[in-house]
C-alpha angles and dihedrals in degrees: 000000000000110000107230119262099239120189136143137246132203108263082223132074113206144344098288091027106266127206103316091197092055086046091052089044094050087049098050093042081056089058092255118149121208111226105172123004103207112031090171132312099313112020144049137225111239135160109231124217108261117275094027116115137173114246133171138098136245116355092349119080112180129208103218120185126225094284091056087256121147112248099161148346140207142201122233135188110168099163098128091246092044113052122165138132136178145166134215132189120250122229117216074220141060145177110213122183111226134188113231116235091002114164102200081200095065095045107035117123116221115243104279086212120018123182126278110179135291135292130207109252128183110235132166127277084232089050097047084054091053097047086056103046091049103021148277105251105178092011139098108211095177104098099025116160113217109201141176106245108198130197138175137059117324108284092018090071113151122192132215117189116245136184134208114215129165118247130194115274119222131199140168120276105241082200092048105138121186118218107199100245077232089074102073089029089076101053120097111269139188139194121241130191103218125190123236091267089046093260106154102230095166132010121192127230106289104247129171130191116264098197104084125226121258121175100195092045109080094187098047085047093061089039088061097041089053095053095041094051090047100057092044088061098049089053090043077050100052082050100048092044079051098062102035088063097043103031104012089189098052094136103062113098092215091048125101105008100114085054108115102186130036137188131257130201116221084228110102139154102197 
């Protein structure tokens, strides 16, 4: 007997709760069961296909089909003052802005904190419970202290359970250097369809602003903004046009995934 594939969803879809009836509908068409709504007060409880997983790392988790390919992904934040949890559709295509000849290494700004340690924090016994049940991001649960607090006049003494648990410890980077975002703004761009494996199947044309920044000048700073807004959209455009002609429902997040073979454009940027 094949043992279910149990997994669990986030309860919402999308950052500013989208249409749950078109979320439920889009789950069952993927071949996903719900077993339990309301799991508790972020997730569901849902019965995967066989061979799908959940992946990802942080605050990321990805819902990856049995081919390892990315069909949606959610964001999750489970800290007990900090609760939040979403899930967006996947496309099998995307359109990525890249920056022609970038080299990451010569603009890469160095962390602002970095971690120094750890540092021994009171929590709840309900938040340490909780910590344990959805994670600890941030925490280190191994060698927590549970203790009886006590408060009130001698002989009226009441308790409240605590518990001493170590938290990360953040400091600023002495070798923190800022690179003004400008920088890479002014280098020439283009847009890509990938496809879902990364695979470039169309490039726009490069293009690259031609108003300078200034950051004391208002006016050439909107100047700047509006040029550059404007030339992104021609080479999201080229993209878009791209796909229509060649997958007019590119946009659907159900649409395309059985197609074994795809089509490339000799055009390319790269």
């Amino acid at each position: 007997m094949i043992k279910p594939n149990i997994s669990r969803l986030p309860i919402k879809y999308g950052a500013y709760s989208k249409d749950r009836s078109e979320y439920l509908e889009r789950l069952a068409q993927m071949g996903i069961t719900i077993i339990e709504a309301e799991y508790d007060d972020l997730f569901m409880q849902v019965e995967l296909p066989q061979g799908w997983s959940l992946g990802g790392e942080g605050y990321q988790e990805l819902l990856l089909d049995d081919q390892g390919r990315e069909r949606a992904s959610s964001f999750v934040k489970t800290a007990f003052w900090d609760r939040d949890a979403f899930l967006s559709f996947s496309r099998r295509f995307q359109i990525s802005y890249e920056v022609k000849d970038y080299n990451e290494d010569d603009y890469k700004e160095k962390p602002r904190y970095i971690k120094d340690g750890y540092e021994e924090v009171e929590i709840t016994v309900e938040q340490y419970q909780r910590l344990r049940r959805d994670g600890a991001d941030g925490y280190n649960l191994e060698n927590a202290i549970l203790y009886d607090w006590g408060y009130g006049e001698e002989g009226e003494e009441e308790y409240e359970r605590k518990v001493i648990v170590q938290k990360e410890k953040w400091i600023q980077n002495p070798e923190y250097v800022h690179i003004p975002w400008h920088v890479t703004q002014e280098l020439p761009f283009h847009y890509e369809v990938r496809d879902w494996d990364g695979t470039v199947l169309f490039a726009s044309e490069s293009r690259q602003t031609f108003v300078p920044y200034q950051e004391d000048d208002q006016d050439q700073k909107m100047a700047f903004f509006d040029n550059r807004t404007a030339i992104e959209k021609q080479g999201k455009e080229e993209c878009a046009q791209w796909l229509t002609e060649n997958y007019p429902d590119w946009e659907n997040p159900l649409a395309y995934w059985d197609l074994k073979e795809v089509k490339r454009s000799s055009v390319s940027n790269k």
